[in-house]
C-alpha positions as CSV (number, residue, x, y, z in Angstrom):
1,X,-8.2,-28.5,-3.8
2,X,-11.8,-28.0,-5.2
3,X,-11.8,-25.3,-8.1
4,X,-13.7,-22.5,-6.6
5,X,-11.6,-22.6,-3.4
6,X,-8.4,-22.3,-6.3
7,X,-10.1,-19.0,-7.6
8,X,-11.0,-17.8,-4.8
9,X,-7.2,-17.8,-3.4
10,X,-6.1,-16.8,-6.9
11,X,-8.6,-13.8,-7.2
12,X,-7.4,-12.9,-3.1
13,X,-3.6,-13.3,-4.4
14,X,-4.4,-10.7,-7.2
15,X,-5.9,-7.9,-5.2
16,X,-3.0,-8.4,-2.8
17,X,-1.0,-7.8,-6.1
18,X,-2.6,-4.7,-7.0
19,X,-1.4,-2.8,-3.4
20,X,2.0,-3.9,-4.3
21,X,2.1,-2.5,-7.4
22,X,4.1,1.0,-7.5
23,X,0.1,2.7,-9.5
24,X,-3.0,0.9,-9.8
25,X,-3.9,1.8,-13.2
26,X,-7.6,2.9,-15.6
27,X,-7.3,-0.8,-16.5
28,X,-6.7,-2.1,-13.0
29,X,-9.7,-0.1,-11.7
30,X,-11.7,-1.7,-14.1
31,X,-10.5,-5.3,-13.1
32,X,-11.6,-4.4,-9.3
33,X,-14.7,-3.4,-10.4
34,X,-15.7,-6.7,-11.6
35,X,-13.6,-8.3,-8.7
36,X,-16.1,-6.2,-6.5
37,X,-19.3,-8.5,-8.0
38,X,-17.0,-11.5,-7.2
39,X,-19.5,-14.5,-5.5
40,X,-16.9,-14.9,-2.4
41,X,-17.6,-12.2,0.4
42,X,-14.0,-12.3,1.0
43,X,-12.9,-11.4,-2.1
44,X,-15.5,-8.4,-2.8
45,X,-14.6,-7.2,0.4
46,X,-11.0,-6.9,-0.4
47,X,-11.9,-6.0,-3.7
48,X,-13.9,-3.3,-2.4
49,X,-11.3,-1.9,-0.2
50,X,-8.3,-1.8,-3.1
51,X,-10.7,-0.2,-5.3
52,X,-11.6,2.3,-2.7
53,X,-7.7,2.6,-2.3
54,X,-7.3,2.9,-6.3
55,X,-10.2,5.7,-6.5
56,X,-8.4,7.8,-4.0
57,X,-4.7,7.4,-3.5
58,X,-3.7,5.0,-6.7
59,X,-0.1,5.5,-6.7
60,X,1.9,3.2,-4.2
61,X,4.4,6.5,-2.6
62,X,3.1,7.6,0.2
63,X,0.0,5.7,0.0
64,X,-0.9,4.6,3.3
65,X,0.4,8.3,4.8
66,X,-1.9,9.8,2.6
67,X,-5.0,7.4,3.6
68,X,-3.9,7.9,7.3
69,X,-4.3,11.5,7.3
70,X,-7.2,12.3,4.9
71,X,-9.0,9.3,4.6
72,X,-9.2,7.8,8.1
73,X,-12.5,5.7,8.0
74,X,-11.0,4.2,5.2
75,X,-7.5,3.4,6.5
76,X,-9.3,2.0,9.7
77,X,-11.0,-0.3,7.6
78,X,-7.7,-1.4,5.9
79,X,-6.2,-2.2,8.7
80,X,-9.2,-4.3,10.1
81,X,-9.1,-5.7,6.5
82,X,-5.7,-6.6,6.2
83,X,-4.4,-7.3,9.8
84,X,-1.8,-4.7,11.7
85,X,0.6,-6.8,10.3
86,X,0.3,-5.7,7.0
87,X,1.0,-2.4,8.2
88,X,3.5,-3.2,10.2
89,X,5.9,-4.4,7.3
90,X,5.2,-1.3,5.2
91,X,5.8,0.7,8.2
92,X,9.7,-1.0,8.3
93,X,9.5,-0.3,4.6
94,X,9.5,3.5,5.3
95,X,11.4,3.6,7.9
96,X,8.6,5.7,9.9
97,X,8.0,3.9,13.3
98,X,7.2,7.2,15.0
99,X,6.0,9.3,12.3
100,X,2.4,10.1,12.1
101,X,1.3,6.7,9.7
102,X,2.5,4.8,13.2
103,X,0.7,6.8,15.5
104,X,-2.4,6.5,13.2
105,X,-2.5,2.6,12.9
106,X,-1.4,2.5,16.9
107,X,-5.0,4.1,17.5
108,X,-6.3,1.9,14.6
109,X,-5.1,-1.2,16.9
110,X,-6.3,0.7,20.4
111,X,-9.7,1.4,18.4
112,X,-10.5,-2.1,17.9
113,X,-9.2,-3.6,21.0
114,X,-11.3,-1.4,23.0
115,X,-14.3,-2.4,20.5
116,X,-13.7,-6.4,21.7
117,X,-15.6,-7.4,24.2
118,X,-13.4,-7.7,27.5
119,X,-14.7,-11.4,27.9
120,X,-13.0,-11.9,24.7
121,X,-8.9,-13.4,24.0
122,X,-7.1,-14.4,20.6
123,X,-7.8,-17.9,19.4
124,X,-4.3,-20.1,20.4
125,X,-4.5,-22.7,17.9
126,X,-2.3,-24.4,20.2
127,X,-4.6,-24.5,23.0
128,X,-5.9,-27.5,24.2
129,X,-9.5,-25.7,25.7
130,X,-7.7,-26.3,28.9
């Protein structure tokens, strides 16, 4: 695998490591903010986000409540950034699939569906073009 494609994965693999961590700390936030001048779009714009996170919600507890109710815009974008999945998984961590952090990604997931253009349908790798 060519060298920048290795950094690139290993820079995307450490922002994915700072959301898991239980507080993004001082030091941390100074990491993302030279992450953020990163040469790959992909990983400034996930550096971006988990900064964003950091700035405003760093502790991991109630994290993505807290995002879903007060900081909406940039939950939306979280969940376009890192796929309903994500969510998904830490919404099976809680144990809150009816609580308000589920309603809020379920109108995340309505919000971009209805943003597609009808003509549109998923990618099946599997799918001949037939």
């Amino acid at each position: 695998m060519p060298r920048e494609k290795r950094h690139c994965i290993q820079r995307l693999d450490e922002l994915w490591d700072f959301l898991d961590q239980s507080n993004i700390s001082a030091k941390n936030i100074q990491r993302l903010r030279t992450l953020v001048a990163h040469p790959d779009a992909e990983v400034q714009g996930m550096a971006t986000l988990v900064l964003d996170v950091a700035l405003v919600h760093p502790h991991k507890r109630r994290r993505w409540r807290h995002l879903a109710a007060r900081h909406r815009e940039m939950f939306d974008r979280a969940v376009t950034l890192l796929g309903p999945e994500f969510f998904y998984e830490v919404l099976l961590d809680y144990g809150d699939t009816g609580g308000p952090l589920w309603d809020a990604l379920e109108e995340c997931r309505v919000t971009v569906q209805e943003a597609a253009a009808p003509s549109c349908r998923p990618i099946d790798c599997d799918d001949d073009g037939e």
